[in-house]
C-alpha positions in Angstrom: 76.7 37.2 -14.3 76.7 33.6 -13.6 77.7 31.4 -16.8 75.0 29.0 -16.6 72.5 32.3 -16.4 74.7 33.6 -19.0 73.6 31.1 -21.7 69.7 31.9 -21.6 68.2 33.3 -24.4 66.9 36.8 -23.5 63.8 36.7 -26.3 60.2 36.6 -25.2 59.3 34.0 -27.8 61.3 30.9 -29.1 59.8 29.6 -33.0 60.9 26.1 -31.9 58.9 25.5 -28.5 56.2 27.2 -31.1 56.3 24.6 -33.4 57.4 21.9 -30.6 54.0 22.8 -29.0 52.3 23.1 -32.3 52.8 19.6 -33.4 52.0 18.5 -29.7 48.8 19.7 -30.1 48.5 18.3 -33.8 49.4 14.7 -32.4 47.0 14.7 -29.6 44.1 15.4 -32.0 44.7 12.6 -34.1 45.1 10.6 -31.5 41.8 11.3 -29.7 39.8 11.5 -33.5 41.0 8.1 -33.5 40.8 6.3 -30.5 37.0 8.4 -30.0 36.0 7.2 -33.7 36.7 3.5 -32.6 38.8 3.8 -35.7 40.1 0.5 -37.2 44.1 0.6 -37.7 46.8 -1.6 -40.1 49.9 -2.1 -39.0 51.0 0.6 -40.8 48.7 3.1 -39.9 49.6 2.1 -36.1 53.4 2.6 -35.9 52.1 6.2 -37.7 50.0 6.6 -34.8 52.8 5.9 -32.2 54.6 9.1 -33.8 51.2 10.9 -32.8 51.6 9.5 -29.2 54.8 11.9 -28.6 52.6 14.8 -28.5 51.6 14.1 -25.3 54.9 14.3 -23.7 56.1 17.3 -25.7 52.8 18.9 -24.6 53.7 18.7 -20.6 57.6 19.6 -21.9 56.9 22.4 -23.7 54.8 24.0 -20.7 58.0 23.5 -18.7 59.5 25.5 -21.6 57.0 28.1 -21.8 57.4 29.1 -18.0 61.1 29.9 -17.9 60.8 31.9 -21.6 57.5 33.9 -20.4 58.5 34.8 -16.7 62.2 34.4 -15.9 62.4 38.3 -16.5 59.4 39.3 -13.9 59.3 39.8 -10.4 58.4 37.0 -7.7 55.3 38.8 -6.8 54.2 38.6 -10.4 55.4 34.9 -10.8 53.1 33.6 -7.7 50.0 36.1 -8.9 50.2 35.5 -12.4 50.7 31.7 -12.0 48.3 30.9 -9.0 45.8 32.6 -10.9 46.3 30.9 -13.7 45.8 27.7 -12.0 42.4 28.7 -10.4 41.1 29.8 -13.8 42.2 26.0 -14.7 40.9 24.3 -11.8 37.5 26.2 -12.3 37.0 25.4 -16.1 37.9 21.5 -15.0 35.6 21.3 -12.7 32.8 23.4 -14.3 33.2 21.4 -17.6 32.7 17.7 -15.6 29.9 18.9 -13.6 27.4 20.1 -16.6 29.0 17.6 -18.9 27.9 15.1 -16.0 24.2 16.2 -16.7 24.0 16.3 -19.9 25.8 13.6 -21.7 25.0 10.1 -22.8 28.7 8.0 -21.3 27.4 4.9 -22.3 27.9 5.9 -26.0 31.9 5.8 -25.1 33.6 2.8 -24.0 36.3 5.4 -22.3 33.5 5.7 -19.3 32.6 1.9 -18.7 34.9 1.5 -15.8 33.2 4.4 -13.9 29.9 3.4 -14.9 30.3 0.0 -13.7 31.8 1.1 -10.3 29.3 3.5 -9.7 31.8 6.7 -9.4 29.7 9.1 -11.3 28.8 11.4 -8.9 29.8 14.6 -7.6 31.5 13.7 -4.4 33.8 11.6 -6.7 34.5 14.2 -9.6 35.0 16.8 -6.9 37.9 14.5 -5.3 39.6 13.0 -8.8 37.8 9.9 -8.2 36.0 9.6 -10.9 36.1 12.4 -14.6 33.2 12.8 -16.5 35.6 14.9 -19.0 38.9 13.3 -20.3 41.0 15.9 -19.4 42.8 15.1 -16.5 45.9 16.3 -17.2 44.7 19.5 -15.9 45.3 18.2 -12.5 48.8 17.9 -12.6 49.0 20.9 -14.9 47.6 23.1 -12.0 50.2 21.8 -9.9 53.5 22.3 -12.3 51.8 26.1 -12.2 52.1 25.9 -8.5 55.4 25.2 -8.4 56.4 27.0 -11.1 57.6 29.9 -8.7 59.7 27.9 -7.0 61.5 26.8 -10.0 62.0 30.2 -11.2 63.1 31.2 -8.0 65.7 28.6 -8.0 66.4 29.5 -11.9 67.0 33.3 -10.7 69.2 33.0 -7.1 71.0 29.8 -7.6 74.2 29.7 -8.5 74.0 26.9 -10.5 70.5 27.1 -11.7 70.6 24.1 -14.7 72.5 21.5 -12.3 70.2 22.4 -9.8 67.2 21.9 -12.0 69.0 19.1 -13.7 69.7 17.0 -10.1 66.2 17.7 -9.1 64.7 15.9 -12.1 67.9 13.1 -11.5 66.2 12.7 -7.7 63.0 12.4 -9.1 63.6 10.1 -11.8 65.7 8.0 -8.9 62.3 8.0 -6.5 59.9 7.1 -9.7 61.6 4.3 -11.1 64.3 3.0 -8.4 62.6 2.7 -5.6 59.7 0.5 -4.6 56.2 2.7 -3.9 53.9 1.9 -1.5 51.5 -0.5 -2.8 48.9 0.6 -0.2 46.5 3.3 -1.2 46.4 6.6 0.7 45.7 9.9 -1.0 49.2 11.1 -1.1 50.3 8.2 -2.9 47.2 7.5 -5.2 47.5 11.7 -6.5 51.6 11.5 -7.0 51.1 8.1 -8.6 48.3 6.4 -9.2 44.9 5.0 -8.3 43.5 2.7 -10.9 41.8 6.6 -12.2 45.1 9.1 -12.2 46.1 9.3 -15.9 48.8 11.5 -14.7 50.0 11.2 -11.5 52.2 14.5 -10.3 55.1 12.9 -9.5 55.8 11.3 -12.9 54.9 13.5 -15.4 56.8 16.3 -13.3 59.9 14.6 -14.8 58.8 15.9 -19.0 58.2 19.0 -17.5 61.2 19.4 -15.5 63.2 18.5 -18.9 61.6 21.3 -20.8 61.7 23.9 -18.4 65.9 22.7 -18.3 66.0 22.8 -21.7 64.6 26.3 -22.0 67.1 27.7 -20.0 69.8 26.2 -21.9 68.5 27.0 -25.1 65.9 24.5 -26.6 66.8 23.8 -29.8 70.2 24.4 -29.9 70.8 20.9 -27.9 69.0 19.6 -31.0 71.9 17.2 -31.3 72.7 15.9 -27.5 68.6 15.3 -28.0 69.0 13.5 -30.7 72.2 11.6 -29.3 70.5 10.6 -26.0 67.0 10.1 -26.8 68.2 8.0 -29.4 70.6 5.9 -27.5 67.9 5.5 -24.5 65.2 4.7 -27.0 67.7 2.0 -28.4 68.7 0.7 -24.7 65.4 0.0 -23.0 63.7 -1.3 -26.5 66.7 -3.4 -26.6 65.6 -4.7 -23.1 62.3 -5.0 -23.5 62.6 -6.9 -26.8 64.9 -9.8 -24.6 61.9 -9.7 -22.4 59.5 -10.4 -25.5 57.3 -7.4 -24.8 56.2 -4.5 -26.7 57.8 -2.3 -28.6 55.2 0.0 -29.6 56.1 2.9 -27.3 52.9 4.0 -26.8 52.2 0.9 -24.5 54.4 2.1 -21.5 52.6 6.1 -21.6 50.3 4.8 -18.9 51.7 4.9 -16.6 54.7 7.2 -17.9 57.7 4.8 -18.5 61.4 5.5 -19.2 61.0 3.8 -22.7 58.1 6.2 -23.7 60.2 9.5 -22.7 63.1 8.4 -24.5 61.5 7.9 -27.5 59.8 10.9 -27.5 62.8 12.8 -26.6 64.1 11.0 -30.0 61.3 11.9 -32.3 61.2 15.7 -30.6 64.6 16.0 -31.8 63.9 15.0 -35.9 61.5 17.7 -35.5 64.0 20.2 -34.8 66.2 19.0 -37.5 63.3 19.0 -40.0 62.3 22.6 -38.9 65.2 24.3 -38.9 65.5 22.6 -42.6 61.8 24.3 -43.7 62.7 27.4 -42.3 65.6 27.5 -44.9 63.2 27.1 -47.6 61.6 30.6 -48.6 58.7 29.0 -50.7 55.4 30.6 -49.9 53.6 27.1 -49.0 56.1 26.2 -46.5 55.9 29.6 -44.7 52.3 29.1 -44.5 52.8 26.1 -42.9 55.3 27.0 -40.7 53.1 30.1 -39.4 49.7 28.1 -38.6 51.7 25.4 -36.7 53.3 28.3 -34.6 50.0 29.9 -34.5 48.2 26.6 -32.9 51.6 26.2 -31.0 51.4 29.4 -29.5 47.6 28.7 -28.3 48.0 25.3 -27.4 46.6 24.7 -24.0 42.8 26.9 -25.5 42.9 24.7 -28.2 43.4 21.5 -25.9 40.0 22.3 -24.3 38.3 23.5 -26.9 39.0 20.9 -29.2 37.5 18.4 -26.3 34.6 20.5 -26.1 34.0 20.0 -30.0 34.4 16.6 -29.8 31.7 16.0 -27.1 29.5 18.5 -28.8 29.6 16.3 -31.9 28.9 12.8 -30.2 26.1 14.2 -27.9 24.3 15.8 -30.9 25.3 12.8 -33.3 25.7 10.0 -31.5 26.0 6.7 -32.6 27.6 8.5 -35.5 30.9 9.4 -33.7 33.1 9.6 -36.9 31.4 12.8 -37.6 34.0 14.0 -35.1 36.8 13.7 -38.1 34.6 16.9 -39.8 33.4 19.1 -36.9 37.3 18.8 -35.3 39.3 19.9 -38.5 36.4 22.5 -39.2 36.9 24.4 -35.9 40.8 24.4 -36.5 40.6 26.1 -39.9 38.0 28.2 -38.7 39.9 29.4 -35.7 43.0 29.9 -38.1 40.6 32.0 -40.0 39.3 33.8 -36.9 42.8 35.2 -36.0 44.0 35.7 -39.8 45.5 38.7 -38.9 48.1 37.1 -36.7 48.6 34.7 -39.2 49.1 37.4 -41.7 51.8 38.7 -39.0 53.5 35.4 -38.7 53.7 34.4 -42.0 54.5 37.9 -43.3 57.6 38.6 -40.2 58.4 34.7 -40.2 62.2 36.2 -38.6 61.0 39.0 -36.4 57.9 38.7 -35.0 58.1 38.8 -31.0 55.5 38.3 -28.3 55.0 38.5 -25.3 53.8 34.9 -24.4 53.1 35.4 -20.3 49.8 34.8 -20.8 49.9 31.4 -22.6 51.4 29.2 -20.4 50.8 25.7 -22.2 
């Protein structure tokens, strides 16, 4: 067996893309219970928030993650059946959720839906063709497509003899198009979908690069590169903010996530690795509050990508029926968290209970 194929981890479930994914998720809802509340921020409480801005990234890395863990060990046929399903389920439930949503909802009550108002791009035609989103939620767009080509990657990660260098120059080549060459300033729909158009929160051909690094860093075993992590996403993180500061710009990373910049990654990269280090320090401690904690952030990890849309789906809920009151959203959005922890007790009761040996079979949660 090839070396490189040698050094994957043969379990079906890895506690540190659990908890990776976990506090994605937890970092996204703060972010949007803040930014949807119009909440005001100190200075304090906004360099906290940029540590809430990772999840993002470590939400598209860990799905690169999740692929090679949950399907390296099945057969082509299933890959492309499993996946490409998977994606039309998605692409359904996007377009589905825009369309009522687009019927039913009040948008001038957010200031996130002024731009479409104002150009007049609420309309079918223009949700149907990405013109124009009625729901937040369009990373769904270029999540169907890393499930698209998902297959391909894992075909590469099973016949190539070097499957990490190849994955590893592919993301290289990328990174070299995104950021070292010029793009075409013209619009066409091939470059406004793998880039931008004014609308694209996540162009394809950008945040492919976060997923590409998680679905390398699965096959060479996550967490145990906790220190290169650390090492390089700290030295990056030091190197462009270094640059940017000589320019007098921002520093707040958060600032260069739309669109995705180098600065942004490498800081997340930096902050994914502390987590690492501080997890594998709380699962040395045996106390029965930690392990609690430990097993509901794997539990939400592990059911990251329903809890995505669902949370959304709360949210709205709560501003439609509330509205002007949209700081009701920081009760309704906690509530539905503890009550779906409550809901699936007995696999909490498993996790915490088997905190070393419980293993799943995670092919069906690709997020």
């Amino acid at each position: 067996m090839n070396q490189e194929k040698a050094s994957v981890s043969t379990k079906k479930i890895n506690f540190y893309i659990s908890y990776i994914k976990g506090i994605a998720l937890i970092g996204i809802i703060f972010i949007h219970l803040i930014d949807w509340s119009n909440m005001p921020l100190s200075l304090g409480g906004q360099i906290i928030k940029e540590l809430f801005h990772v999840g993002l990234f470590l939400f598209v890395l860990t799905a690169g993650s999740v692929i090679v863990i949950a399907y390296k060990n099945r057969s082509m046929r299933q890959i492309f059946e499993r996946l490409l399903y998977r994606g039309a389920q998605l692409l359904f439930f996007y377009y589905l959720y825009n369309i009522v949503k687009l019927f039913i909802f009040d948008f001038t009550t957010e200031p996130f839906y002024k731009s479409f108002i104002n150009s007049g791009t609420f309309t079918i035609s223009n949700i149907l063709t990405f013109h124009s989103f009625s729901v937040p939620i369009t990373i769904l767009g270029a999540y169907v497509l890393f499930l698209i080509i998902s297959p391909l990657l894992l075909l590469m990660h099973k016949r190539a003899r070097y499957p990490t260098s190849s994955i590893v120059a592919l993301t290289l080549g990328i990174l070299a198009i995104n950021y070292l060459t010029v793009i075409p300033s013209f619009s066409t729909p091939i470059i406004n979908f793998l880039y931008a158009n004014g609308n694209v929160l996540f162009p394809f051909a950008m945040w492919l690069v976060p997923f590409l690094i998680g679905f390398f860093l699965a096959q060479v075993g996550f967490e145990k590169q906790r220190k290169n992590i650390l090492i390089i996403g700290g030295v990056l993180t030091a190197v462009f903010g270094f640059l940017l500061f000589s320019q007098q710009r921002s520093l707040f990373p958060s600032e260069y996530q739309f669109p995705l910049a180098p600065y942004y990654m490498a800081f997340s990269l930096f902050v994914m690795s502390l987590f690492l280090y501080l997890f594998r320090y709380l699962e040395r401690m045996k106390t029965p509050l930690i392990k609690k904690i430990l097993a509901a952030i794997r539990l939400l990890g592990d059911n990251t990508l329903h809890l995505y849309l669902y949370h959304w789906i709360v949210i709205d809920l709560t501003i439609w029926i509330f509205s002007p009151y949209v700081g009701y959203i920081w009760i309704t959005t906690p509530l539905f968290l503890i009550a779906y922890l409550i809901f699936k007790k007995r696999k909490f009761v498993e996790y915490y209970s088997h905190q070393n040996n419980v293993v799943r079979d995670i092919s069906g949660e690709v997020s």
